[in-house]
N, C-alpha and C positions, 0 to 999 in steps of 0.2 A: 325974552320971548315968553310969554305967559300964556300958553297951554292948558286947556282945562284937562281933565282927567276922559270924557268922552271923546276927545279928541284923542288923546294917545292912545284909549283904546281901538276907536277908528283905524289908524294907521297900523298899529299892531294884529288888529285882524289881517289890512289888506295887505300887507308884509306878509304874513304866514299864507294867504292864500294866495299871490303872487310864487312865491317859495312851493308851493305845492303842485303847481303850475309848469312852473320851471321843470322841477325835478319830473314830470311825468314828458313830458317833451327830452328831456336829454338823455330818460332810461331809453324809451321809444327809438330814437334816434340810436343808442350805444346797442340794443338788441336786435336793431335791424341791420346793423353792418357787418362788413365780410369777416368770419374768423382768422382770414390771414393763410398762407401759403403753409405746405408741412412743417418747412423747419419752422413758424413763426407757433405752431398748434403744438410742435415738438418743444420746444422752449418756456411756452404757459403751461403745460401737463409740471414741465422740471420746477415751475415757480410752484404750483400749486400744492406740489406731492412736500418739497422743503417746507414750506408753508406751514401744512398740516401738519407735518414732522415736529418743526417749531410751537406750535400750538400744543402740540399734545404733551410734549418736555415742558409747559411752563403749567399747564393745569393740570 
């Protein structure tokens, strides 16, 4: 397949703007929906507080 160099940049832009795309439709989409019942909001506080905990012992 012999590709010139405007070509792969072509595709490489519309890759990354496709990709840029995406991601603002699936944050949209993951910020609009429910946070989930107490025990499901009790449970992500426990992930997040470990989390930080782990973060803060490694730096």
């Amino acid at each position: 397949m012999n590709l010139s160099v405007e070509t792969i940049l072509l595709y490489t832009i519309a890759a990354g703007f496709l990709a840029i795309i995406y991601g603002y439709f699936t944050g949209k989409q993951i910020l609009s929906s429910s946070p989930g019942n107490a025990k499901m909001q009790e449970i992500a506080s426990a992930i997040q507080v470990g989390a930080k905990a782990y973060l803060n012992r490694q730096y």
